[in-house]
Each structure stands twice: as structure tokens, then as C-alpha cells.
N, C-alpha and C positions, 0 to 999 in steps of 0.2 A: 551546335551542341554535339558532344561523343556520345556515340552510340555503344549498346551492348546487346547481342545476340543470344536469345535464350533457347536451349533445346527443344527439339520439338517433344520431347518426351517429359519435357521437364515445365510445360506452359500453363497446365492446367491450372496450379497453384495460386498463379499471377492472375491468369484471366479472373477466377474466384477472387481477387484481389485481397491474398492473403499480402502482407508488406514487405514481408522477410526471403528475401530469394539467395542460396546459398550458389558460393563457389562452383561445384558441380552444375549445378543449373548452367554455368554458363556457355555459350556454345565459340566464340568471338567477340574481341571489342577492339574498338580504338587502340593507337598507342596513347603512351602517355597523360595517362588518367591518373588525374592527380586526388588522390585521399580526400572524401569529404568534397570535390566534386558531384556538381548534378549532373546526369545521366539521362540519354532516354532509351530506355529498354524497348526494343525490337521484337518480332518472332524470328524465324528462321525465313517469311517470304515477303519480311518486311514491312509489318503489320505493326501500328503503332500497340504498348500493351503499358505504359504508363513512365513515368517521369518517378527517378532514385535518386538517393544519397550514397555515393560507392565509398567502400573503403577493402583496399587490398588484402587489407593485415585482417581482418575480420572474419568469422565464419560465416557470418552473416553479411556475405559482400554489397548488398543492395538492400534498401531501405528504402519502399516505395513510399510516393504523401502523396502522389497527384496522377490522376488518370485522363485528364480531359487533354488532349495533343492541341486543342488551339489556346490552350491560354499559354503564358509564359510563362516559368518555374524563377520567377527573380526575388529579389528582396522584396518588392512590394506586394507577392504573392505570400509569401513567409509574414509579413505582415497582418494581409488578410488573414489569415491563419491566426494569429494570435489575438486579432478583436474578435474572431470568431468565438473561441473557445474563453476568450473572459466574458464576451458579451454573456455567455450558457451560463457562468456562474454568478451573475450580478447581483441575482434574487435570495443568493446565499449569503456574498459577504456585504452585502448590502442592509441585510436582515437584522433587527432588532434583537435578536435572540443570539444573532449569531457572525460573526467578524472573521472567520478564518478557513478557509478551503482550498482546496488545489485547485491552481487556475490553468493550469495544462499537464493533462496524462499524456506524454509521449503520442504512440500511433494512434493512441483512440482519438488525437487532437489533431492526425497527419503532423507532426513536429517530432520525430524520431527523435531518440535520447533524450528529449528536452523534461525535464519536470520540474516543475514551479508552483509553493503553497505560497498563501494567500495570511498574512497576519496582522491583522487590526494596521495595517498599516507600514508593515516591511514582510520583505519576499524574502524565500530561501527558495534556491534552483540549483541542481543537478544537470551538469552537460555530458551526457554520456557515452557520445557518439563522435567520431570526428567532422561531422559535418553541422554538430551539435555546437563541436568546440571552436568552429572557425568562426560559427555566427553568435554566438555568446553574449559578448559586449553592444553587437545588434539588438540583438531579444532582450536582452536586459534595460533597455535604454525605452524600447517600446514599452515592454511591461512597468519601467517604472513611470513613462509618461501617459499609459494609458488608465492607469489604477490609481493614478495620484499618489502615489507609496511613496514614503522617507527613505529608505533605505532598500537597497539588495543586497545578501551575501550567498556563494556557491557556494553548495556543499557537497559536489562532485569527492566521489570516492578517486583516489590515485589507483589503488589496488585496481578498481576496475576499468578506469582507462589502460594499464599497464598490460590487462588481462586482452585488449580489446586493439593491442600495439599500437595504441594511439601515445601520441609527441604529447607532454603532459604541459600544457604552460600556468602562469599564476593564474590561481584563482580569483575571480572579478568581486570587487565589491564596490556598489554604490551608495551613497550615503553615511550616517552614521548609524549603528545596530546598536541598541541598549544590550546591557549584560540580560534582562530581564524583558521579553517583550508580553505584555498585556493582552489575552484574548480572552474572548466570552463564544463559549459552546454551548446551547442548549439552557441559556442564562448561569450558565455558569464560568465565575472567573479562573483562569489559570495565567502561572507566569509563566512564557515559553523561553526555553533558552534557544534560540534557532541557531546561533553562533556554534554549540557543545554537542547539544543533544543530537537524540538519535536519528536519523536515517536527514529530512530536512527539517526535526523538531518538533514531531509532536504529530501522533496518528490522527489524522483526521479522517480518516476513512471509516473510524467506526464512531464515528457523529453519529447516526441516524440508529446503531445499535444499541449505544449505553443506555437512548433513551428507550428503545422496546424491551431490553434485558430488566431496566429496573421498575417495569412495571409489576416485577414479581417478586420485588422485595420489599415492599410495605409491609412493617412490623415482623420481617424476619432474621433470620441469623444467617448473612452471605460470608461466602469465601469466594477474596476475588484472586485469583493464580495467576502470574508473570503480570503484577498488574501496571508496573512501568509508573507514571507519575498520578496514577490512577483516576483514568476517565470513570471507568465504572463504579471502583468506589465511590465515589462524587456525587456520582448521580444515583448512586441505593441509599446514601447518605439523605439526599435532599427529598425522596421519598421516605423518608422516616424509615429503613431497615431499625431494624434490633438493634444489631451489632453487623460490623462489617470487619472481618478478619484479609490483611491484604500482603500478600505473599510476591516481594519478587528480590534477585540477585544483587539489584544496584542499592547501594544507601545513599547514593544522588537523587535516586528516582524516589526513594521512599520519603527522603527528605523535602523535596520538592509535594510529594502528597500532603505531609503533616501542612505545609505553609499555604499549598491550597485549600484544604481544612480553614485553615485560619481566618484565607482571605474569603473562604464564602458565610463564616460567620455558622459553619456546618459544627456539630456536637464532635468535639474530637472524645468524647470519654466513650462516645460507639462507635469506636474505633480504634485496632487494636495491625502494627504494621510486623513482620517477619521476613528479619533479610536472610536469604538462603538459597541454597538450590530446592526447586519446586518438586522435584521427583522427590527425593528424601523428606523432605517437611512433609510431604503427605504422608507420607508411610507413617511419621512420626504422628500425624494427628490420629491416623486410626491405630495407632497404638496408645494414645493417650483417648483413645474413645469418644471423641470430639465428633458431632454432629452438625450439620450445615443444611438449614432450607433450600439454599440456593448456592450453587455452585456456578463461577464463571472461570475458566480454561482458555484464558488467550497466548499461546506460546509463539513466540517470536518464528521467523520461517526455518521449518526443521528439516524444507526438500527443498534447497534452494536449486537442484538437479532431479533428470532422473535415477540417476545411480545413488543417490541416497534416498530416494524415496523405500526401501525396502526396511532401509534404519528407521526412519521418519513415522513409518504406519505403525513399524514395534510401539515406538518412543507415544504414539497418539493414544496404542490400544491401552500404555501401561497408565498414562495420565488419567483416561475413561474410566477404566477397572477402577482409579484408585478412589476416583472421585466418587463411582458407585457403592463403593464399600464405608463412607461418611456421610452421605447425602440422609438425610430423611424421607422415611418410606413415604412415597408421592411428593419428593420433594423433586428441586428441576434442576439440569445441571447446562447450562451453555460453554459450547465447544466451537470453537474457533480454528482456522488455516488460513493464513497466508500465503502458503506455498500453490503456485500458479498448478505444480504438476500434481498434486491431491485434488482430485475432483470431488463433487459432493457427493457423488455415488460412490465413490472411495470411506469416503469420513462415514459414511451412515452403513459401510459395511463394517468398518471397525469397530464403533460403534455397537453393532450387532456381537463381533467377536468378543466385546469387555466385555456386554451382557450376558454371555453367553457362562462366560469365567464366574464374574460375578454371582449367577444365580437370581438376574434379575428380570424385572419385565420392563423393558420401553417402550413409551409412546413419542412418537414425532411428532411433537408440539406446533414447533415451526421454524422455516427456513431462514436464513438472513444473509446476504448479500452486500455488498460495495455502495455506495451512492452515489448520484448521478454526478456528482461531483470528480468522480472513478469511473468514464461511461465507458460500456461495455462494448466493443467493437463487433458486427454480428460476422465479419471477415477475419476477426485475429482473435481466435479463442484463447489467447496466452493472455488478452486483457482480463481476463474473467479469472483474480488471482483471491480473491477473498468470500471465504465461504463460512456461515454459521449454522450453528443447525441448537434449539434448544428442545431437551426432551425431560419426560418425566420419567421418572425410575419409582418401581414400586416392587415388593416381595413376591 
């Protein structure tokens, strides 16, 4: 196997077995290291410090999965790898309540670029990486023999293979994919389109929060923001809210809410949809003097960098503000990020900043987080990309 030499000033990272070892890191390698190639990274005195996926074009040249120097890094270890991390989620899509989860988060699963959800029976997967893209039609073949699944289809982004100078080839699909795939969240039905929809079809990462969000809308008047095909409406719905008002951009996504409505047999008359931009429709409800018990704030990722993060915390603080100026006094408003580079201590200084504009008082209800279905890596803080925080606002 080709070796790669890492600085000595540059080791600390690896030993800490963070995954991502950049260019500069490197100190020597082999010739002819071919893209998506495994690796075994070296120190400088020759000290084994773990087994990568390289790629040249990359800024991220190395992509560690494996630290143990006697076992062998082959397909049957990638293998291991992938019963590993479905075996973790068995209890999930296995669940009576519930049929759809990611079944491999990239590094948190050691499977670089790889990501794979879980739908009542067909997979959507994303190969991100080039060592991602060579073993593809492999991982796919596993996942669909070990899950018993009908179908696979990738939903790898080009733009970001192109960003990543990775050789782009067809995308895989096995099986047959309904236009409409069936799942059940939290007993609740949706039809997913995995084919169309967005990122691989349908967030399931905030499974675990519609259901703690809507324990606060029993008999109240929610506003859900950027609510996409709306999980949380769904679920304020099935708790008997008041009225659930549901604001987002797409009239696919909103269309998609009305017919899940339908299919849960849920009161479409308390329920009332608003296609638009979310920053303006707010403005507009408190100028129409429009009141909300509960307020949910889930915007798409608005730092997908850190060079926009300085746009991203505006964009957070003016959403907060606007929410606190419609909220009912001691009513509760949930705030959400996606974005890996807003930390939580970030969002609850902002937070601090609308209140401060607003003229309000908040309390820090409670925090919310990813699920274990999203595990957190304690080596690669960049796993840790979803953050909630729900608070009370009061005069």
C-alpha cells in the first residue's frame, strides 16, 4: 500500500483522529497515487497514524475511516462498515411508528462522502467523494442486500462533485422508485418523493424534534416558517393545535403538505398554507397584527461557509426579531440551524441580540439536537451540524 508523510507540525490533528487531513499537512508520498485510492498515512519517523481515502483535486486530500494498522482497509472491511452502521439503526426503521432513517452519516459511520436514508423500503444515497464514487455500485448492492430494499436511487449533487474535481459518472440506480414513496414518521404518513425532492428527500433528522416542538401546541395558534412539506405542521396538527398557519417558497412542498393532510385524515380547515418568501410574510403578518402561541423557525442552511456566516447571523437575528414581535406574550418560539459553522452558543447569542431589539425577555426552554440516527462524532466536530433551541418570550 502507498504511503503518505505527514508533518511533524501538522500530526497532532490525526493522532486526535480528527478525518480530514488537508494538503499542507502533507510532508511526502508515494508516486502515483491514484484519486480515491487508500492510503496509509505515516509520521515523519514512520509511525503508523491510520488508513485514508486520498484525492489530489481535493482540499481535503485525505479522509481517514480506519486507525487499526493490522487489520486490512479492503472491500470486506467497507463492508464491515456498512452492517455496522445499519445494524445502529435497525431499532429505528424497524419501528412500528417509524419506517425511514439515515442509514449511514458519512465520517460519523467511517464511509467518507457516503450518505444513505432509509424509506419504507427504497434508499436515496449521495457519493460525495471520489473514493465514494469508485465504490458506489459496491455500497449500493450491500445496502440493498442487507436492508432487503426494492429499490436505490443517487442523489449525489454534480455541482458538488465538480466543486471537489472529482470525474462525474452516471448516477446509480437500483430497482424500480415509485414517483411517490410511502413512509410513516412518528405514525404519521407522508408521501416522499426521493426521486425530486430535496437534499435525499425528506429531513429526517428532525424526527425526534416535530415530536418535542409539538408538545406545545395543543389548542394553540402555531406558525410553522420554511416549513417544506411540513413535518411540524403534521405533527401540531395531530396534537389538536388551533390553527397551524405554514409558510414556505416551494408550492411543491406546500402541495405535498395539503395531500399529507389528506392522507393522515388530519382537519385541513386548521390549516391555513402561505407560499412566499419568509422574511417579507413576516413583516407582513405583524403589520397585519397577526398573533402566534407558537412559533417554529426551520430555515434551510444559511452558512453553508464560514464567510457567510456573518450574512447568516444577520439573516438569524432578523428571523428572531420578527418572530418576537408576533409571538404572544409567554408564547414560545423554536429556532433551528443546519449550518455546521453556527454553533449553539452562536444561535442563543443571537437570540440574545433580537431580544434585546425587540424589547423582550427570554427564557431558555430547551435545547435540541440531531438523532442518533445523525451520531455525533466526539473526533469530528463538523458532525455536530443541527442545532435547536426553543424559548419563551415574554414583555
Amino acid at each position: 500500500m502507498k504511503c503518505i508523510v505527514i508533518h511533524q507540525n501538522r500530526i497532532k490533528s490525526v493522532i486526535s483522529r480528527h478525518p480530514w487531513i488537508y494538503s499542507g499537512s502533507i510532508k511526502s508520498q508515494d508516486k502515483d497515487i491514484q484519486d480515491g485510492e487508500i492510503v496509509k498515512v505515516i509520521s515523519h519517523n514512520n509511525e503508523f497514524l491510520c488508513y485514508g481515502f486520498y484525492n489530489s483535486k481535493s482540499k481535503i486530500t485525505i479522509r481517514a475511516f480506519a486507525y487499526d494498522e493490522d487489520l486490512l482497509p479492503d472491500k470486506e472491511y467497507i463492508k464491515l462498515l456498512i452492517n455496522n452502521s445499519i445494524s445502529k439503526r435497525s431499532y429505528i426503521f424497524n419501528s412500528p411508528q417509524t419506517n425511514c432513517c439515515r442509514l449511514i452519516f458519512s465520517e460519523s459511520d467511517f464511509l467518507p462522502g457516503v450518505i444513505a436514508d432509509y424509506y419504507n423500503g427504497y434508499i436515496s444515497a449521495s457519493f460525495n467523494t471520489a473514493s465514494a464514487q469508485i465504490l458506489k455500485q459496491y455500497i449500493s448492492e450491500i445496502l440493498i442486500r442487507e436492508t432487503n430494499a426494492h429499490g436505490l436511487t443517487e442523489c449525489t449533487s454534480f455541482d458538488f462533485l465538480k466543486k471537489e474535481g472529482i470525474k462525474i459518472s452516471e448516477k446509480i440506480s437500483i430497482g424500480s422508485i415509485p414517483e411517490n414513496v410511502q413512509v410513516k414518521e412518528n405514525d404519521i404518513i407522508y408521501n416522499v418523493d426521493i426521486l425530486n425532492g430535496q437534499k435525499t428527500g425528506f429531513y429526517a433528522d428532525q424526527r425526534e424534534n416535530r415530536q418535542i416542538v409539538s408538545k406545545f401546541a395543543n389548542g394553540k395558534k402555531v406558525l410553522d416558517v420554511f416549513c417544506y412539506t411540513g413535518g411540524f405542521t403534521l405533527n401540531a396538527l395531530k396534537v389538536n393545535a388551533a390553527h397551524v398557519t405554514s409558510i414556505d417558497s416551494s408550492a411543491q412542498a406546500l402541495d405535498k403538505l395539503k395531500e399529507s393532510i389528506t392522507l393522515n385524515n388530519l382537519p385541513c380547515e386548521r390549516q391555513t398554507s402561505i407560499q412566499g418568501d419568509a422574511f417579507n410574510l413576516l413583516r407582513n403578518l405583524k403589520s397585519e397584527l397577526k398573533k402566534f402561541d407558537l412559533i417554529i423557525l426551520d430555515p434551510p442552511k444559511l452558512a453553508p461557509n464560514r464567510h457567510s456566516l456573518d450574512e447568516a447571523l444577520r439573516a438569524y437575528k432578523e428571523l428572531n426579531l420578527s418572530a418576537m414581535q408576533i409571538v404572544e406574550n409567554y408564547g414560545f418560539i423554536s429556532v433551528f440551524s443546519c449550518s455546521q459553522v453556527v454553533s449553539l452558543e452562536t444561535l442563543k447569542e443571537v437570540i440574545r441580540w433580537a431580544a434585546i431589539d425587540a424589547k423582550k425577555n427570554i427564557v431558555m426552554y430547551q435545547y435540541l439536537s440531531q438523532p442518533p440516527d445523525h451520531p455525533i462524532s466526539a473526533t469530528f466536530p463538523e458532525s455536530e451540524y443541527l442545532k435547536g433551541i426553543i424559548y419563551q418570550v415574554s414583555s
